[in-house]
PDB file of N, CA, C and O in Angstrom:
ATOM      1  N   UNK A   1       0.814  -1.188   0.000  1.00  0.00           N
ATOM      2  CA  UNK A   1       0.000   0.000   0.000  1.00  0.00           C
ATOM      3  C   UNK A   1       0.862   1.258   0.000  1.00  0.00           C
ATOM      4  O   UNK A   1       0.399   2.244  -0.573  1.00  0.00           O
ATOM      5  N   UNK A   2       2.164   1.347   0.625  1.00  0.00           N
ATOM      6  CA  UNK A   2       3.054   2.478   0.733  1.00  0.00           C
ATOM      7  C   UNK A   2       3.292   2.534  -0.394  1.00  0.00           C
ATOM      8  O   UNK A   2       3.635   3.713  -0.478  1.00  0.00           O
ATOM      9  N   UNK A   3       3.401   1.998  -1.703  1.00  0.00           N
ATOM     10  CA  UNK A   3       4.311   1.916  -2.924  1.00  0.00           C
ATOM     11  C   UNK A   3       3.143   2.498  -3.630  1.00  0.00           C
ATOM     12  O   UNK A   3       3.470   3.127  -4.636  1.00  0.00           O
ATOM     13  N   UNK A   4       1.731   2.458  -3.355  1.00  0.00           N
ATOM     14  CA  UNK A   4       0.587   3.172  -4.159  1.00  0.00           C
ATOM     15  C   UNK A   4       0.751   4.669  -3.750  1.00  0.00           C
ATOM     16  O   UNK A   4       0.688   5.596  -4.557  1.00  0.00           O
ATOM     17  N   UNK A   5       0.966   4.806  -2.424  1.00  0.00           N
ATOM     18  CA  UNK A   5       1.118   6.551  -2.004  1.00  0.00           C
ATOM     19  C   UNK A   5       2.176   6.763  -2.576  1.00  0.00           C
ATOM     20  O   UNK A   5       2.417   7.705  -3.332  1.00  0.00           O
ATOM     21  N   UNK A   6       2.836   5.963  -2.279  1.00  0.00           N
ATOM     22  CA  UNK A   6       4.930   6.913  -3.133  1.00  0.00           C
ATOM     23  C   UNK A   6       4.017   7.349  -4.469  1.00  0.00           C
ATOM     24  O   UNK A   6       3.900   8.572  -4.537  1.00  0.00           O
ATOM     25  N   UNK A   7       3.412   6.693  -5.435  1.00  0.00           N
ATOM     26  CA  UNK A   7       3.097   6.730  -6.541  1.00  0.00           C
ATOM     27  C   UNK A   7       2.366   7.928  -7.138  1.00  0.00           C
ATOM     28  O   UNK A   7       2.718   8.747  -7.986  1.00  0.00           O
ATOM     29  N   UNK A   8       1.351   7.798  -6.507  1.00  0.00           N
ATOM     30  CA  UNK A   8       0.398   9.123  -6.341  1.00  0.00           C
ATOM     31  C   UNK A   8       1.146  10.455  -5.982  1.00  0.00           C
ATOM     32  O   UNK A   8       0.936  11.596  -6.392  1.00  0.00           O
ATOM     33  N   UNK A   9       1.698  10.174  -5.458  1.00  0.00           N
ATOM     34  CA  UNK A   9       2.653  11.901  -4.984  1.00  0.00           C
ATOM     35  C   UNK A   9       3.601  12.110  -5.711  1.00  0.00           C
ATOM     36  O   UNK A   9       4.165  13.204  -5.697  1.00  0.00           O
ATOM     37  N   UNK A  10       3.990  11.108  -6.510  1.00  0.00           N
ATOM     38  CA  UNK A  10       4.842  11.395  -7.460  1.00  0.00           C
ATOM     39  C   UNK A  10       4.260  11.902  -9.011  1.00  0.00           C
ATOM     40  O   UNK A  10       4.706  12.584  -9.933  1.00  0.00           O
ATOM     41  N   UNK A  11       3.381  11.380  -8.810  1.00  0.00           N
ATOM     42  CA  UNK A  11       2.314  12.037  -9.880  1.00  0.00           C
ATOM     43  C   UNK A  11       1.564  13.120  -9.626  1.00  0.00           C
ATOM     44  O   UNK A  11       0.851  13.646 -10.481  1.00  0.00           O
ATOM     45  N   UNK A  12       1.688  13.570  -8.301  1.00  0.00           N
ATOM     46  CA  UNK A  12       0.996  14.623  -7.632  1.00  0.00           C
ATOM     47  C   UNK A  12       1.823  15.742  -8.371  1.00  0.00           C
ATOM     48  O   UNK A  12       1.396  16.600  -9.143  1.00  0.00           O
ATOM     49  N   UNK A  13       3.195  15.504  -7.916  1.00  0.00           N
ATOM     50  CA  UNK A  13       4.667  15.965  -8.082  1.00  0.00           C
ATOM     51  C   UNK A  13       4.578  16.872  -9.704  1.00  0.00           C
ATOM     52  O   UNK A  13       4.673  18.013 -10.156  1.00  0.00           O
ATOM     53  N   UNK A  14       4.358  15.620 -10.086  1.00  0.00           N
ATOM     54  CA  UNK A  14       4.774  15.960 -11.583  1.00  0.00           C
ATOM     55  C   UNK A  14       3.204  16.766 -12.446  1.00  0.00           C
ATOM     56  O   UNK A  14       3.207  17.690 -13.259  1.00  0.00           O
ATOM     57  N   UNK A  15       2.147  16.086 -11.950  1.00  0.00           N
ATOM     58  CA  UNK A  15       0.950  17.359 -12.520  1.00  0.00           C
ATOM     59  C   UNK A  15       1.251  18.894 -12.310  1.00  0.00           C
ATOM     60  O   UNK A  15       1.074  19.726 -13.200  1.00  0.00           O
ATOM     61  N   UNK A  16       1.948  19.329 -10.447  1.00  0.00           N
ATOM     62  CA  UNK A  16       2.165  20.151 -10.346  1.00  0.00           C
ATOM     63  C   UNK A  16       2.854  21.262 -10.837  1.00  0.00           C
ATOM     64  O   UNK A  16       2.520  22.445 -10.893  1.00  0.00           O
ATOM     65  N   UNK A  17       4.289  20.445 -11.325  1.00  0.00           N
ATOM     66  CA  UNK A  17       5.265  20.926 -12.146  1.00  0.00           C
ATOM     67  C   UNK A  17       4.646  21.158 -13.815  1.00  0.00           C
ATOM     68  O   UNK A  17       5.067  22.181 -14.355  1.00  0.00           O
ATOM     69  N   UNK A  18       3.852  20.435 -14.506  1.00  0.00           N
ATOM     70  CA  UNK A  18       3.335  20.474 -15.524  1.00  0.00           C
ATOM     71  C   UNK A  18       2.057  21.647 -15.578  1.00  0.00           C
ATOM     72  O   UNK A  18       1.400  22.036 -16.544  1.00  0.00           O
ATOM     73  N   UNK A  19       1.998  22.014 -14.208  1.00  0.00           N
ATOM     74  CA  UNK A  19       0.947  22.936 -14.522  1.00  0.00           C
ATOM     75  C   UNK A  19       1.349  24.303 -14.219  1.00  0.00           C
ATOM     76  O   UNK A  19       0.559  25.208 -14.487  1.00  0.00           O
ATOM     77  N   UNK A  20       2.665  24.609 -13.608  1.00  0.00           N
ATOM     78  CA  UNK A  20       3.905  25.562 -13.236  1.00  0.00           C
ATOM     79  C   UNK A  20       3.934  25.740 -14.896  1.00  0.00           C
ATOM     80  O   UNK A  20       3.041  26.427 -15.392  1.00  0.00           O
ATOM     81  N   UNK A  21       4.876  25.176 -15.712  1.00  0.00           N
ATOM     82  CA  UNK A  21       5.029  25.273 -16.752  1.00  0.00           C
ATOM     83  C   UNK A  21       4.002  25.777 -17.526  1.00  0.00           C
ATOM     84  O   UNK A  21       4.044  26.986 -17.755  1.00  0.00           O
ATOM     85  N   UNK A  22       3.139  25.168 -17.958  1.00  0.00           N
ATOM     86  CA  UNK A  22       1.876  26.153 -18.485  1.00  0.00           C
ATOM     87  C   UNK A  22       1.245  26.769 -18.696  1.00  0.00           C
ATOM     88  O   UNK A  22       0.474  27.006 -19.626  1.00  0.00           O
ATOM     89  N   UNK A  23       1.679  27.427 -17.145  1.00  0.00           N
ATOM     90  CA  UNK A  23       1.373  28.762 -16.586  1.00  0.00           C
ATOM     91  C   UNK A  23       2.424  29.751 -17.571  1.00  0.00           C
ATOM     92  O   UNK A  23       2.320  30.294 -18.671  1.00  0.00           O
ATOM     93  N   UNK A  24       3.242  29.674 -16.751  1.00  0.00           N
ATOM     94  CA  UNK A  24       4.570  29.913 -16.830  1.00  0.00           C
ATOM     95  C   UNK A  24       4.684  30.296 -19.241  1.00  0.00           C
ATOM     96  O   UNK A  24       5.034  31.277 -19.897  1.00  0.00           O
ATOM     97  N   UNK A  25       4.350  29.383 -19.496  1.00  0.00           N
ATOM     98  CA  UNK A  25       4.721  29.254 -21.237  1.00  0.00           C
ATOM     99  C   UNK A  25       3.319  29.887 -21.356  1.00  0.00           C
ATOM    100  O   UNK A  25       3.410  30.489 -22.426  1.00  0.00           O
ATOM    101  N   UNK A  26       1.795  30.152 -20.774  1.00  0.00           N
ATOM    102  CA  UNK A  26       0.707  31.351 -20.828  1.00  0.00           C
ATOM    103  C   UNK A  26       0.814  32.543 -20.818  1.00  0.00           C
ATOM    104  O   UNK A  26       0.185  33.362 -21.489  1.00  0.00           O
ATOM    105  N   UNK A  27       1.787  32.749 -19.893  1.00  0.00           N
ATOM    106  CA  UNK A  27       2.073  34.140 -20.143  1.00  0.00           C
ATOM    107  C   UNK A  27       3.098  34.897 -20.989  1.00  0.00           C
ATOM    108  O   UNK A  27       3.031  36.106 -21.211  1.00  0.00           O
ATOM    109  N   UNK A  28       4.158  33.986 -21.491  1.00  0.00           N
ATOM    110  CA  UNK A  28       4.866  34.248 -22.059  1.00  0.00           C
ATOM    111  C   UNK A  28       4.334  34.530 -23.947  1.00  0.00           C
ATOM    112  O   UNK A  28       4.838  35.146 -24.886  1.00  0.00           O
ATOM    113  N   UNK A  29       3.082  33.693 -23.762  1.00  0.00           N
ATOM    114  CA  UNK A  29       2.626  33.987 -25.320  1.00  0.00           C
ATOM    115  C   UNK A  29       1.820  34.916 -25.171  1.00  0.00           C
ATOM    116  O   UNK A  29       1.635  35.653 -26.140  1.00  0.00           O
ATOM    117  N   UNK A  30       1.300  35.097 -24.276  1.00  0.00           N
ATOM    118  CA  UNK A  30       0.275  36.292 -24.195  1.00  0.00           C
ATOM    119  C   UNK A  30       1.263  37.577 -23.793  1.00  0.00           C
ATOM    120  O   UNK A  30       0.714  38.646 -23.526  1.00  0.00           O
ATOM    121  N   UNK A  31       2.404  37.500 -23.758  1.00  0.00           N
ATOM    122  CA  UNK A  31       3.444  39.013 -23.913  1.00  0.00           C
ATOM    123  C   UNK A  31       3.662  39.176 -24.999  1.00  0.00           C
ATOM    124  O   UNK A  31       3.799  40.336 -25.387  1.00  0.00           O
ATOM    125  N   UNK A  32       3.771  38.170 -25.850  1.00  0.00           N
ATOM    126  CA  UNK A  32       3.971  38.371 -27.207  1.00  0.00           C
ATOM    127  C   UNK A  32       3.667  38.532 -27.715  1.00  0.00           C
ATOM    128  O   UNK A  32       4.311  39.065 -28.618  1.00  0.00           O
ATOM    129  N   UNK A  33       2.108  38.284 -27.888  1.00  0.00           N
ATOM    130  CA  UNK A  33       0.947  38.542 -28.727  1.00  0.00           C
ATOM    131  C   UNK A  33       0.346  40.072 -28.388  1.00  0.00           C
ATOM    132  O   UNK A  33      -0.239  40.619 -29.323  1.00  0.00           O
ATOM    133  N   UNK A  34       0.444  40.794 -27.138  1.00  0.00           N
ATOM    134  CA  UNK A  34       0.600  41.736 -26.543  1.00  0.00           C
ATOM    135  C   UNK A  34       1.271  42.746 -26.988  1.00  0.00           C
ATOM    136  O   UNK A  34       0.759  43.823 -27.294  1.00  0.00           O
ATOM    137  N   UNK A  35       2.690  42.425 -27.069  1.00  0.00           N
ATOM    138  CA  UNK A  35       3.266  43.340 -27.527  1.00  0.00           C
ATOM    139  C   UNK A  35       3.155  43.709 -29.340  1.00  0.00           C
ATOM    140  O   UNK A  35       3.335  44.788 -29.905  1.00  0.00           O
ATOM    141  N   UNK A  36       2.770  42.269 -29.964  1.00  0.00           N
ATOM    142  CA  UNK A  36       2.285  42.531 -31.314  1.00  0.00           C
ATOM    143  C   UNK A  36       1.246  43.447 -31.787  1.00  0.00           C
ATOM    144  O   UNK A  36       1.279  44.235 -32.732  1.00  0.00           O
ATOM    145  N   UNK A  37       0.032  43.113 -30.690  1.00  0.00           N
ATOM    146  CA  UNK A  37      -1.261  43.702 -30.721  1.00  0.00           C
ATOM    147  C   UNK A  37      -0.405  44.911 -30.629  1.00  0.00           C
ATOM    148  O   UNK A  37      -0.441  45.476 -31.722  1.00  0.00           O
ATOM    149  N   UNK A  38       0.373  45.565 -29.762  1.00  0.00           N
ATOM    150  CA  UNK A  38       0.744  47.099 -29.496  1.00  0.00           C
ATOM    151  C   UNK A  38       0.797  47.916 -30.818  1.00  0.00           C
ATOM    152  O   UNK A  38       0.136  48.896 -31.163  1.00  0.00           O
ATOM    153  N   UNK A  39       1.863  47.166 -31.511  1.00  0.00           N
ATOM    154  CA  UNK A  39       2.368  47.260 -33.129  1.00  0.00           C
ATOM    155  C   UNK A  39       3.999  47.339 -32.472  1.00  0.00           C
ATOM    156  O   UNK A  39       4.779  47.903 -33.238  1.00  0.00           O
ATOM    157  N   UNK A  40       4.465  46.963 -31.467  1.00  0.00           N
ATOM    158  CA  UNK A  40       5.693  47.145 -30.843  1.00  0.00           C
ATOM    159  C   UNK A  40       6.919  45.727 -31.643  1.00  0.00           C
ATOM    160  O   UNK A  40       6.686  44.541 -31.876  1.00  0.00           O
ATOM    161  N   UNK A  41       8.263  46.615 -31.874  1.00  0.00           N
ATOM    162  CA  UNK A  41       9.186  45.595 -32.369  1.00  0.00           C
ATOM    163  C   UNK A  41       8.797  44.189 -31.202  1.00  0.00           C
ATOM    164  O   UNK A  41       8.284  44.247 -30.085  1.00  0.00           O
ATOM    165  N   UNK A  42       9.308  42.910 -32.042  1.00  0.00           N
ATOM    166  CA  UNK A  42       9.425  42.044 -31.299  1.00  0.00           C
ATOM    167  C   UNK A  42      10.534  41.498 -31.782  1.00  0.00           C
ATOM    168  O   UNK A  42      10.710  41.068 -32.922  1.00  0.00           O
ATOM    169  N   UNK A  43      11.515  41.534 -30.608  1.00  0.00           N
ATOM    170  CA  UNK A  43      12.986  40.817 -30.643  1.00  0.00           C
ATOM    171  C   UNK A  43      13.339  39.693 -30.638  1.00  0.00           C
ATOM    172  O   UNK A  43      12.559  38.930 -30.069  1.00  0.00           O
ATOM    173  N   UNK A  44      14.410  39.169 -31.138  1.00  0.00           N
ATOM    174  CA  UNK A  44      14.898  37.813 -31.015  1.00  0.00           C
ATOM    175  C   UNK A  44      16.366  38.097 -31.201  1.00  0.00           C
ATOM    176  O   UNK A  44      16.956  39.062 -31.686  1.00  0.00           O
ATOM    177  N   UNK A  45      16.839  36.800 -30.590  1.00  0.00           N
ATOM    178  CA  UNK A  45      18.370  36.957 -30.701  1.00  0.00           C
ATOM    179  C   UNK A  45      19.307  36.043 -31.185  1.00  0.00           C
ATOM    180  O   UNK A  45      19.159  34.823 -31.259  1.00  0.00           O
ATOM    181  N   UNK A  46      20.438  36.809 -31.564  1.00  0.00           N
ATOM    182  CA  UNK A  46      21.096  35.949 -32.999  1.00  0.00           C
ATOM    183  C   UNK A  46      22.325  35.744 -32.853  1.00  0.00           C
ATOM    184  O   UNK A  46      22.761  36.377 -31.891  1.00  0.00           O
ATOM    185  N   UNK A  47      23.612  34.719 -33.743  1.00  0.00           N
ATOM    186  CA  UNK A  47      25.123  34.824 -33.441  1.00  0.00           C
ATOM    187  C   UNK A  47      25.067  34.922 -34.522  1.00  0.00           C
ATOM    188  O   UNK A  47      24.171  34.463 -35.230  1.00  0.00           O
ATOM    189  N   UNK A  48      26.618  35.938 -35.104  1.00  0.00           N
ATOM    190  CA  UNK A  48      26.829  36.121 -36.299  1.00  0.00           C
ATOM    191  C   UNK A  48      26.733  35.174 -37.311  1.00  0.00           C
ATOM    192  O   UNK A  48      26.326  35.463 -38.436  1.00  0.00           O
ATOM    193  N   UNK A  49      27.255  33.511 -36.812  1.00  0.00           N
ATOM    194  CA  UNK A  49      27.182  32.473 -37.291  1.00  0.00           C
ATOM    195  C   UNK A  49      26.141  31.611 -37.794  1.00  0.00           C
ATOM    196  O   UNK A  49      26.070  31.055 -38.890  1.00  0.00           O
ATOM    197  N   UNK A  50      25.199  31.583 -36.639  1.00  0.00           N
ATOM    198  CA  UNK A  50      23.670  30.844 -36.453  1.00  0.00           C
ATOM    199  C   UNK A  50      22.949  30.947 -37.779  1.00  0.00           C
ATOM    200  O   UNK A  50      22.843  31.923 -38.521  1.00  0.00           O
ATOM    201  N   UNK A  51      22.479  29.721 -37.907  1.00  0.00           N
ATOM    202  CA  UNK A  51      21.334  30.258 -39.102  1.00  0.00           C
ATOM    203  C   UNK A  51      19.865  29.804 -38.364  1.00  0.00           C
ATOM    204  O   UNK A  51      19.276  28.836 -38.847  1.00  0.00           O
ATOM    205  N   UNK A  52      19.297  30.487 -37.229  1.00  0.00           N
ATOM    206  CA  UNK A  52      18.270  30.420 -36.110  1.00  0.00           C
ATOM    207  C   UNK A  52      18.720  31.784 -35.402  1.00  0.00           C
ATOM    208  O   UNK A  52      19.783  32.387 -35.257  1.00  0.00           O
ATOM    209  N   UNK A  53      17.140  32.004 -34.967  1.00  0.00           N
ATOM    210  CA  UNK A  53      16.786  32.824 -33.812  1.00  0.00           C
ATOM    211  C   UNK A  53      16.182  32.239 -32.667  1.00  0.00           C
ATOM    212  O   UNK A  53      15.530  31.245 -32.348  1.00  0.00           O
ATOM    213  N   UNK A  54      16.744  33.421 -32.111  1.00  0.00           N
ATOM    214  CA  UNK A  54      16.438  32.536 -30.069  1.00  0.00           C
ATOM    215  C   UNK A  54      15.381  33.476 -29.464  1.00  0.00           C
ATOM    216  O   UNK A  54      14.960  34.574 -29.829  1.00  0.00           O
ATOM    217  N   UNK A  55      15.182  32.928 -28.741  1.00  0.00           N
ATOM    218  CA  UNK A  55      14.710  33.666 -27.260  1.00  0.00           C
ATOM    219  C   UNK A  55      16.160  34.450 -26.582  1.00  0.00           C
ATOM    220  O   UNK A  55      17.246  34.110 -27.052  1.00  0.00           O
ATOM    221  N   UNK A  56      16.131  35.152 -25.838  1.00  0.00           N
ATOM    222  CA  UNK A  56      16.962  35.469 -24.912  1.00  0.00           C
ATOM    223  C   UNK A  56      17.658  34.775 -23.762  1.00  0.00           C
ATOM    224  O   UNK A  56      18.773  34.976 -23.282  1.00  0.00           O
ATOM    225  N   UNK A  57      16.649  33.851 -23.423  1.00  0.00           N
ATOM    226  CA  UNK A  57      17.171  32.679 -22.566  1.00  0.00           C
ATOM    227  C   UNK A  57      17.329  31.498 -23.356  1.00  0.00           C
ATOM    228  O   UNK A  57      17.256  30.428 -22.751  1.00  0.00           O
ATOM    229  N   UNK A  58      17.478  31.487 -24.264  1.00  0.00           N
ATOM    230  CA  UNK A  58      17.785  29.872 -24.891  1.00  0.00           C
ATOM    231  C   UNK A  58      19.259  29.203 -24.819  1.00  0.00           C
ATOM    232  O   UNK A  58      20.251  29.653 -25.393  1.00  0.00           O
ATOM    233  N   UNK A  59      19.218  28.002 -23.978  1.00  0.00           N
ATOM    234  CA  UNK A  59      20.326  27.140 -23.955  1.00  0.00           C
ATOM    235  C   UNK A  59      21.092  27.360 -24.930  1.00  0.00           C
ATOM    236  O   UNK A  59      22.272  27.216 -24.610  1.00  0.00           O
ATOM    237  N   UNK A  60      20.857  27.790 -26.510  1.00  0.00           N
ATOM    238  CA  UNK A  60      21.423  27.395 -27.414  1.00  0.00           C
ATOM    239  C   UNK A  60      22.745  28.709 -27.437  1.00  0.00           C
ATOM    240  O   UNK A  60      23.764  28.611 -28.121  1.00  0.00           O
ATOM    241  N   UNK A  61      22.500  29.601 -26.751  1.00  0.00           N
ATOM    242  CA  UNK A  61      23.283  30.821 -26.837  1.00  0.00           C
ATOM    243  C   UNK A  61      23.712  30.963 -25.505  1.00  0.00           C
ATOM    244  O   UNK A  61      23.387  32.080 -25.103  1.00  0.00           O
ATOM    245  N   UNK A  62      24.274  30.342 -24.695  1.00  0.00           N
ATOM    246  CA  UNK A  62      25.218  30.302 -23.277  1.00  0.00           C
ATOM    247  C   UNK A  62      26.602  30.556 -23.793  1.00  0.00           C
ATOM    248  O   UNK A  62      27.254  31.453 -23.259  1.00  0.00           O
ATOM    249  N   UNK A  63      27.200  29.746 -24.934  1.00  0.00           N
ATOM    250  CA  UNK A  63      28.532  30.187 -25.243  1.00  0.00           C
ATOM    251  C   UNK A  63      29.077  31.345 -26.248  1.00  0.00           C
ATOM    252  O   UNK A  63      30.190  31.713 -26.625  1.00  0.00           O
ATOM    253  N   UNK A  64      27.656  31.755 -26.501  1.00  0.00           N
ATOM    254  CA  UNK A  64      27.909  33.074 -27.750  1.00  0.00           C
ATOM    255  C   UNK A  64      27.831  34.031 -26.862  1.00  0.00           C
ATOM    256  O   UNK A  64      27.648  33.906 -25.651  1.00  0.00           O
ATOM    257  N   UNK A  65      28.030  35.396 -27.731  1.00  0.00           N
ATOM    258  CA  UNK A  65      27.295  36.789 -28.166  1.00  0.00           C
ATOM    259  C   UNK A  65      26.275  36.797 -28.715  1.00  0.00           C
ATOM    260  O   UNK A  65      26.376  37.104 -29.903  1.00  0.00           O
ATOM    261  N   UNK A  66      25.462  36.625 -28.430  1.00  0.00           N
ATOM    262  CA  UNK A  66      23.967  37.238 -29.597  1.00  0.00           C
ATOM    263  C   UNK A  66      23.883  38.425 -29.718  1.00  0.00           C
ATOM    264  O   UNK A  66      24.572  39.151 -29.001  1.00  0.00           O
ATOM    265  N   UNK A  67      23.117  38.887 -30.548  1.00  0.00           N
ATOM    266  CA  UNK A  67      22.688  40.751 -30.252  1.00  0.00           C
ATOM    267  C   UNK A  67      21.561  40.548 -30.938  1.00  0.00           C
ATOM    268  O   UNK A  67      21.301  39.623 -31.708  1.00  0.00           O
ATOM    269  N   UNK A  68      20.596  41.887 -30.468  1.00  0.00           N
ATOM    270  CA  UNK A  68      19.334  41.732 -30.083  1.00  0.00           C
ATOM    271  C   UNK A  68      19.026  42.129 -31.866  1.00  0.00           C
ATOM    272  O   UNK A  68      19.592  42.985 -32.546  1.00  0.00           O
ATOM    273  N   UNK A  69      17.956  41.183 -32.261  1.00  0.00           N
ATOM    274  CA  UNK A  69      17.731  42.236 -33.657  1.00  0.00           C
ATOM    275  C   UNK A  69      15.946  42.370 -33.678  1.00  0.00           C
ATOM    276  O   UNK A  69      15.216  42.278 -32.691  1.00  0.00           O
ATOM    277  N   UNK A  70      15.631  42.549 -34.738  1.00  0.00           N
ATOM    278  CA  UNK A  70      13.808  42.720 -34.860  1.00  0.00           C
ATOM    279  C   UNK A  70      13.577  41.079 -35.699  1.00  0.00           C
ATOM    280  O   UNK A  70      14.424  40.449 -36.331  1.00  0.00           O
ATOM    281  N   UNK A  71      12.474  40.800 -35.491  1.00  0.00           N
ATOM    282  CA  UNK A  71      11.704  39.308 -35.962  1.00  0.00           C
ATOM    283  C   UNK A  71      11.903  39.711 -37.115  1.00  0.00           C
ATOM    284  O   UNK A  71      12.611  38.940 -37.763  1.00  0.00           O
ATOM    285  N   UNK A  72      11.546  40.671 -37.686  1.00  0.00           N
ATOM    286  CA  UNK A  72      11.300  40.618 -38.967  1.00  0.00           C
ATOM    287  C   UNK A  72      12.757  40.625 -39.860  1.00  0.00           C
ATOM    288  O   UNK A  72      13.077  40.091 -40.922  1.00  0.00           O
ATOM    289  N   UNK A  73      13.368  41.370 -39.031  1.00  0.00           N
ATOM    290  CA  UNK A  73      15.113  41.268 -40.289  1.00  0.00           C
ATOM    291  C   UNK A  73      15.669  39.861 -39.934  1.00  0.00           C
ATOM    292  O   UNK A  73      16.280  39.183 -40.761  1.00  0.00           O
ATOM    293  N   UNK A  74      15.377  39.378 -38.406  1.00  0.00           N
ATOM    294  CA  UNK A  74      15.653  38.044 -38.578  1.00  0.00           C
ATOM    295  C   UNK A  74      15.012  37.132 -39.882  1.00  0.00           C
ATOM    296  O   UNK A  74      15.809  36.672 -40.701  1.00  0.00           O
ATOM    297  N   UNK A  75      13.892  36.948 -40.005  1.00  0.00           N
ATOM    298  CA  UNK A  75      13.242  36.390 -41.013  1.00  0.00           C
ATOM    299  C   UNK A  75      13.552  36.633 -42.589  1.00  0.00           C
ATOM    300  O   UNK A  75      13.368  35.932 -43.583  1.00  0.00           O
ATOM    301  N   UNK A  76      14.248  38.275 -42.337  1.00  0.00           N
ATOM    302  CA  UNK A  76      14.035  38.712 -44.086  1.00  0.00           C
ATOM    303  C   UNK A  76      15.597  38.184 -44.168  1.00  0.00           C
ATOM    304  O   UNK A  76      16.026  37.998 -45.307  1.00  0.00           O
ATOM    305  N   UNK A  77      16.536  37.911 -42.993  1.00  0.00           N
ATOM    306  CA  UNK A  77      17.674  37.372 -43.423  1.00  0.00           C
ATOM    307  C   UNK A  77      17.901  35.728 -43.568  1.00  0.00           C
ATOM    308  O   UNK A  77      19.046  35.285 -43.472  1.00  0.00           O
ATOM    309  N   UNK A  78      16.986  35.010 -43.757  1.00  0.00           N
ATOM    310  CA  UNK A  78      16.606  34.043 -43.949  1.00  0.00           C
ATOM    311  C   UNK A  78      16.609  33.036 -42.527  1.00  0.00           C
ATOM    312  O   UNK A  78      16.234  31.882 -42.735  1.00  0.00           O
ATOM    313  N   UNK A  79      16.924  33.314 -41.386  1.00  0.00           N
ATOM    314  CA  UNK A  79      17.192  32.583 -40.125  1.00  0.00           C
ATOM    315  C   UNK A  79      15.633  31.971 -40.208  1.00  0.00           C
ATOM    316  O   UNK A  79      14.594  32.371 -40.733  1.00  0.00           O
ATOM    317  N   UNK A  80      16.020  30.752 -39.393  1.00  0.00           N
ATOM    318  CA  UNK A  80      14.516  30.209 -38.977  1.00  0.00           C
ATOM    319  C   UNK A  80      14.569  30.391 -37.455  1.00  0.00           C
ATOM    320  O   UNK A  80      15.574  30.785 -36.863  1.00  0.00           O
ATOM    321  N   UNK A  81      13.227  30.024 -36.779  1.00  0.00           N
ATOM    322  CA  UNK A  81      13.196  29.589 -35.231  1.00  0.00           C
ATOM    323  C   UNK A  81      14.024  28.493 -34.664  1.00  0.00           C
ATOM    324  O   UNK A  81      14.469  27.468 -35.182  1.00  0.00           O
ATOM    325  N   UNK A  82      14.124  29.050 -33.287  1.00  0.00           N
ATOM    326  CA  UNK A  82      15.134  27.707 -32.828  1.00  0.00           C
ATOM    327  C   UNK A  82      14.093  26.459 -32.399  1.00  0.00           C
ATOM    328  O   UNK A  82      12.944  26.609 -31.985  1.00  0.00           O
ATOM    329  N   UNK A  83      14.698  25.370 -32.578  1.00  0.00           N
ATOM    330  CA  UNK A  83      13.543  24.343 -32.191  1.00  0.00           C
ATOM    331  C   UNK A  83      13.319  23.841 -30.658  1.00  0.00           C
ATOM    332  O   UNK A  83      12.627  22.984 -30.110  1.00  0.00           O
ATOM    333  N   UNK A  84      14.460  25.025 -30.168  1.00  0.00           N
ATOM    334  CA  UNK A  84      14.868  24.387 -28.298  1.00  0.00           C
ATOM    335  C   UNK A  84      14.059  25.382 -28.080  1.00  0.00           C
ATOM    336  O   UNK A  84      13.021  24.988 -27.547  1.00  0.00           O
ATOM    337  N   UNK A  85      14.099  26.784 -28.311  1.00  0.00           N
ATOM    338  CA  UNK A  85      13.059  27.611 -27.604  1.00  0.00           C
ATOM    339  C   UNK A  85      11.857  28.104 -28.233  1.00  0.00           C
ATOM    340  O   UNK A  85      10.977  28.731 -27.644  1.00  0.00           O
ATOM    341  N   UNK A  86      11.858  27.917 -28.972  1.00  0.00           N
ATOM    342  CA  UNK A  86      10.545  27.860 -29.911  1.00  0.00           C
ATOM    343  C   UNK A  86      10.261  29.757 -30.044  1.00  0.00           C
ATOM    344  O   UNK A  86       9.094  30.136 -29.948  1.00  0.00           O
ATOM    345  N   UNK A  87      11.092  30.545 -30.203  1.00  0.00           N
ATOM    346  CA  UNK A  87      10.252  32.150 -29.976  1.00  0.00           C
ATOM    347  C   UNK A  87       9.370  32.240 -30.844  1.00  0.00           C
ATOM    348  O   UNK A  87       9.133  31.374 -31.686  1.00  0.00           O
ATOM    349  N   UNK A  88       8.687  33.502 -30.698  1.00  0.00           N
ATOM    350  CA  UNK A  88       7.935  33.811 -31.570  1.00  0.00           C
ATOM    351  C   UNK A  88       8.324  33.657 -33.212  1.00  0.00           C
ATOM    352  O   UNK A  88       9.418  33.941 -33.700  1.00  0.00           O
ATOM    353  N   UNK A  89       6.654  32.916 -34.234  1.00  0.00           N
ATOM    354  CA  UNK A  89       7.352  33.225 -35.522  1.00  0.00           C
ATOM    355  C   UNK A  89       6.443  34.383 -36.147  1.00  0.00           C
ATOM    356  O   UNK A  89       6.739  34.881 -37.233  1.00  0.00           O
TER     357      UNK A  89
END
């Protein structure tokens, strides 16, 4: 019977965390869509090298420089989205 409670709370555990996140990735699209609705630039960030755009926090740019550019010159310079942070397309 103890091995059914470990179980349950571990699933307790993990709904909780899954619903942190959701939250958490809700508001982050609704800033974005926000700041679109404004008519306000929306940024993403780039390495001279990369052929992708990031988020600002994306794993994928810990060992670079990025610098900040607009979605749209990202796009008109042919970069795609990154597939780790998914930013805005």
């Amino acid at each position: 019977m103890a091995g059914r409670e470990r179980g349950r709370g571990w699933l307790l555990l993990i709904a909780g965390v899954c619903a942190l996140l959701a939250g958490v990735l809700a508001r982050l699209v609704r800033r974005a869509l926000h700041e679109a609705a404004r008519g306000e630039t929306v940024t993403v960030w780039v390495t001279p090298s990369g052929t992708h755009y990031h988020r600002r926090d994306c794993v994928a740019l810990s060992r670079s420089t990025p610098a900040r550019v607009a979605l749209s010159a990202a796009r008109d310079d042919g970069l795609t989205p990154c597939e780790l942070c998914e930013p805005p397309v």
